[in-house]
N, C-alpha and C positions, 0 to 999 in steps of 0.2 A: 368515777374514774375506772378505767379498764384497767387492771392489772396483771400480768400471766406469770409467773412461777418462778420467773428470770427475774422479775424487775422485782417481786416479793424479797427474796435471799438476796442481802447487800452483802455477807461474807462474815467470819468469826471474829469475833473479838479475843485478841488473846493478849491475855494478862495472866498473872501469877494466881489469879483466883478462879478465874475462866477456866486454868488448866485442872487445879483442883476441883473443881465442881466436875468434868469432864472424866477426871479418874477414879473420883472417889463413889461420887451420886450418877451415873451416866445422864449427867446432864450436860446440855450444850450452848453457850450462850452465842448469838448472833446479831450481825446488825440488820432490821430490816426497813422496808418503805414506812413513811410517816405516817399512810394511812392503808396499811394492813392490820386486819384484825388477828386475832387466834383462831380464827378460822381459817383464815385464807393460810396463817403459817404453817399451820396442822397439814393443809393440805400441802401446799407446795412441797415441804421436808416431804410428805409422803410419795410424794410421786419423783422428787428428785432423786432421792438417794432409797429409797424401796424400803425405809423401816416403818416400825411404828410408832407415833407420836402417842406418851399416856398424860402429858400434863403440856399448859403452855403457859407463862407467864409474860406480861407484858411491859416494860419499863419505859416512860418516856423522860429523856432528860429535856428541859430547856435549854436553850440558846445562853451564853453566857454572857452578861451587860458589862461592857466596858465604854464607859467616859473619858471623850478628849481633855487634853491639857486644858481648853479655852469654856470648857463646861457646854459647848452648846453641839458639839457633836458624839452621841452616841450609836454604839455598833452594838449589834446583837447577833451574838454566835447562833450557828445553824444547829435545829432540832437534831436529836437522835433520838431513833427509836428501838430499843434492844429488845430483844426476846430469850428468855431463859426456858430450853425446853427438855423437859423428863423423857427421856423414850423406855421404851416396855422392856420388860428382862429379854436377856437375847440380841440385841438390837445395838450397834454403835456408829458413828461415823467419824473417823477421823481428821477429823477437820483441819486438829492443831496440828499436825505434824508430831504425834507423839513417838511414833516411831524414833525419829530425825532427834527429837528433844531430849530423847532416854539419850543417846547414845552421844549429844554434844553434855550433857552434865557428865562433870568428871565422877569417876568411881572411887570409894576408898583408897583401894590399892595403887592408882594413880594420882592422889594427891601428897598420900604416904610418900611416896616416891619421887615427886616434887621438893618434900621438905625434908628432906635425907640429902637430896640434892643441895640441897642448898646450904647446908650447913658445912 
């Protein structure tokens, strides 16, 4: 299968621990094609967004089995395939919108100020 750099990066995953992994380890986790390797992710991230990839991990989930009422029709959810990747000191990509993130979590002094309100 022919694959080019578009079709490799399906986009960020973003969760509460995605974010964390992103801030704390400059790590990045991603969705991508079922049948990209570490190689092919390495590359793509490098030439899409111009850093450097130093670790790449690989996660496949399965399909989820769910059973009809009548026992003789099963559905099986579609593959995902994640990639958790380290990049090199120096190096970040904004994926999650952390900018956007910082500034919708309230701050102290505005939540202070909510509950003074309300009392």
């Amino acid at each position: 299968m022919d694959l080019t750099i578009y079709d490799i990066v399906r986009g960020p995953v973003i969760t509460d621990k995605a974010y964390k992994l992103n801030s704390k380890l400059n790590q990045l986790v991603i969705l991508v094609h079922p049948h990209a390797n570490k190689v092919l992710v390495r590359e793509a991230l490098e030439k899409l967004f111009d850093v450097k990839v130093e670790c790449v991990r690989i996660i496949v989930r399965k399909g989820k089995r769910r059973v009809g009422s009548n026992k003789r029709q099963i559905v099986t959810g579609a593959l995902q395939k994640k990639a958790i990747v380290t990049l090199k000191e120096g190096y970040s990509i904004d994926a999650l919108g952390q900018q956007g993130f910082d500034a919708a979590v309230p701050s102290e002094k505005a939540s202070e100020a909510s509950v003074q309100g309300q009392e």
